[in-house]
N, C-alpha and C positions, 0 to 999 in steps of 0.2 A: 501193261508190260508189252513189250515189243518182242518179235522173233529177229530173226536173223536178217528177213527182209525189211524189216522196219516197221512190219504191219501189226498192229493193236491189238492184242488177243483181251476179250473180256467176254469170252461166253462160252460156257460150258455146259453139253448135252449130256445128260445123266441117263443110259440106261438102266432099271432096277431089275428087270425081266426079261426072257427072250420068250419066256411065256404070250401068248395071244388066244382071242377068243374067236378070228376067223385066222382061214388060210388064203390070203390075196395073193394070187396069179402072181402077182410081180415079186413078192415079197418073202413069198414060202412053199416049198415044194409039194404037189398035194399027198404026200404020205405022210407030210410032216417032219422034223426036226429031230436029232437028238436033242434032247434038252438038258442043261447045264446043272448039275448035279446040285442038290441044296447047300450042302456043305461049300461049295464053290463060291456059292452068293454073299456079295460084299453085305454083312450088316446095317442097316439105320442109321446107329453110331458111326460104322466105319465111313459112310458115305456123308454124312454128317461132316465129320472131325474131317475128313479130304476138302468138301465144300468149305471147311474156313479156312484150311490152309492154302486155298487156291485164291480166293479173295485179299488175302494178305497178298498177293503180287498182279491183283488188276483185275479178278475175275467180278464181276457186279451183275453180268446176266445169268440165268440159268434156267433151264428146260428139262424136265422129266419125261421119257420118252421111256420107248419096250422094247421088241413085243407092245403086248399093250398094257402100258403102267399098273393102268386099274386092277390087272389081274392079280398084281403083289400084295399081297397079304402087309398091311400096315401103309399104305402109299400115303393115307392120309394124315397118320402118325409123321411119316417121313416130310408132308408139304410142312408141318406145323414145326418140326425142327430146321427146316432149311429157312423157314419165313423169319424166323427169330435170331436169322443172319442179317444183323444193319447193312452190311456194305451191300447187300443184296436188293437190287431196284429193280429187276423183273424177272420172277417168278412166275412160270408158266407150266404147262403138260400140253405134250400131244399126245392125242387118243382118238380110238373109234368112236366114242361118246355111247358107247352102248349099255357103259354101266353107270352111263354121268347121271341115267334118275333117280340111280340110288347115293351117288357119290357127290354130286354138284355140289350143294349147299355147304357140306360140312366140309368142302375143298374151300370155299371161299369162306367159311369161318375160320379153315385154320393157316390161313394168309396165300391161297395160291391167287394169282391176280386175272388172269386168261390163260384162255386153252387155242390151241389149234385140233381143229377135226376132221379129218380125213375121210372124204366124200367125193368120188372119181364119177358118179356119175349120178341120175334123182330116179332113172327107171327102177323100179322093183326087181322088175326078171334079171337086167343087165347088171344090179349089185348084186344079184345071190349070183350070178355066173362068176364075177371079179373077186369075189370074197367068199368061193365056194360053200355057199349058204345061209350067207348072211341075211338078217331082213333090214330094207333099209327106215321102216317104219320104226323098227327100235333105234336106228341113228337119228331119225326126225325128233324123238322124244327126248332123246338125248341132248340135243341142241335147244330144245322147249326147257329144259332141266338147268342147261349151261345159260341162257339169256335169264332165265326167271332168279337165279343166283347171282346175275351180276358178273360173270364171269368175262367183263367186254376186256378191247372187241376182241370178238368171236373170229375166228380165225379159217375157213375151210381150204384143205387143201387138197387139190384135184391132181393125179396122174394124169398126162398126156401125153400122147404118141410120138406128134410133130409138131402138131400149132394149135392155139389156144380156139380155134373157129372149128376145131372138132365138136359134133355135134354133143356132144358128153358133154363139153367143158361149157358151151355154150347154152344150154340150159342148167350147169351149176352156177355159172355167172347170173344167170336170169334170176334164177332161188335165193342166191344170197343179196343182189340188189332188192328184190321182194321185204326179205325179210332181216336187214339189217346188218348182213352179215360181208366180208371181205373176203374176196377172193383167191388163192395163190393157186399158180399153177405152173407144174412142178415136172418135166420131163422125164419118163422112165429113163432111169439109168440102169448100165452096164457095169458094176462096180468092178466086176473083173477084167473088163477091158479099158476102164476106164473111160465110159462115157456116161455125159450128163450137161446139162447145161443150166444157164442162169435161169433163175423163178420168176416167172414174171407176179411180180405184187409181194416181191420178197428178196432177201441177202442170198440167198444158197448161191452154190454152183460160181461165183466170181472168184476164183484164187487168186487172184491180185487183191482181192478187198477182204483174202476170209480172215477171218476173227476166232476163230471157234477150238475148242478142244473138246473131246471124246471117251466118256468113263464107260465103258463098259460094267455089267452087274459081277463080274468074277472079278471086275479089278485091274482091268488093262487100260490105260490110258493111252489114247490116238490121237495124234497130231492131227489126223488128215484121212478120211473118211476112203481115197484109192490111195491108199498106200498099205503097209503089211506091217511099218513101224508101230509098236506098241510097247508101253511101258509098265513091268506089274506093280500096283501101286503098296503092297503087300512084302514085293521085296526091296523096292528099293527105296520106298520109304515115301510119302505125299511129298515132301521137297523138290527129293530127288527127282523121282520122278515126272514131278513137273518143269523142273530144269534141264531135265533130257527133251521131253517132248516139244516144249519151247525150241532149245537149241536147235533139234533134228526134224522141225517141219517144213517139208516140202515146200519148194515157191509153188507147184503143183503139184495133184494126184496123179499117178500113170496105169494105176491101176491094183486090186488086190484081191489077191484068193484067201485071205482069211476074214474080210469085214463082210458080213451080209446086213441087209438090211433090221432081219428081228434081234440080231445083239449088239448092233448099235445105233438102234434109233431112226436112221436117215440123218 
């Protein structure tokens, strides 16, 4: 399906959660979040039944994203109902992978194909400061969990400041050549001022080339990641709604004070 510009929308990031099991500097304030009332949260089903009505007009990728996914009660109930969408050819999650030891296997039994994993930098001291407390020994394991299930390619994707020869990014480039794994690296954005730039080892950040549509876990659909346009999919129906958000996406982002990064994904 085309937008307004002519550009090819087939991919769609599925928030299920704004839930997460760290607090990263960039990501989330450290007192934490109001968090999004249960009642609020789109169902399985309801996220389900949107996923095929979106692929009846050109959607064929999709991505499970948070907060961090894994923390939703049912994620992997949820990969096995979206796999068992034919028009569906790439099925993915991003995640901390901190709960992929316990969650990997039975993601790739029940049709997720690759993960992307989020890893700014390999020091120990330096991820619990980024991820106020994380350990990054449980993302190591977690990555041992995602390649042992098959879960290729493995995906890691690194924040960086300015440039990719930051000494962070340049020993995550070192670990994932090591050991198999792909690069992305991903510029902190401003999403309220609208800034951000293209990924190097990856689609983001070109709004000339973007593709992508945006579900939040309450049900708002977004065209466009700086923007404040959003559509409830609740009231105006999966169609509809998708016919709005088509129509009304930006040729760019300029910026938005209601998208943060833990409710919708990146």
């Amino acid at each position: 399906m085309l937008d307004r510009f002519n550009r090819e929308i087939n991919y769609l990031r599925i928030s299920i959660t704004d839930r997460c099991n760290l607090r990263c500097v960039y990501c989330m304030p450290e007192e934490g979040i109001k968090l999004i009332d249960h009642r609020s949260i789109l169902s399985l089903e309801e996220i389900t039944e949107f996923t095929k009505c979106a692929v009846k007009i050109g959607i064929n990728k999709v991505r499970i994203t948070g907060g961090e996914p894994l923390a939703r009660k049912g994620a992997v109930n949820l990969v096995r109902m979206l796999a068992e969408i034919k028009e569906i050819k790439d099925l993915s999650m991003t995640t901390n992978a901190i709960l992929l030891p316990k969650y990997a296997r039975e993601l790739k039994e029940a049709g997720l194909m690759r993960v992307n994993i989020s890893l700014d930098t390999i020091d120990p001291d330096r991820y619990r400061a980024i991820t106020r407390g994380g350990e990054i020994t449980d993302v190591f394991n977690g990555i041992t969990a995602a390649i042992e299930a098959g879960l290729f390619p493995i995906k890691i994707n690194c924040v960086i400041k300015k440039s990719i020869n930051e000494p962070d990014a340049v020993a995550v480039k070192k670990y994932c050549d090591a050991n198999g794994l792909t690069a992305r690296f991903i510029y902190e954005m401003d999403i309220e001022k609208g800034e951000f730039g293209i990924v190097h080892g990856g689609s983001g950040g070109d709004c000339e080339n973007c593709n992508r549509l945006r579900l939040t876990s309450d049900g708002l659909l977004k065209p466009c990641l700086f923007s404040d346009l959003s559509f409830d999919v609740r009231k105006f129906g999966c169609e509809q709604a998708l016919k709005l958000a088509l129509e009304q996406k930006p040729k760019c982002g300029v910026g938005s004070t209601s998208n943060k990064f833990y409710n919708v994904g990146g």
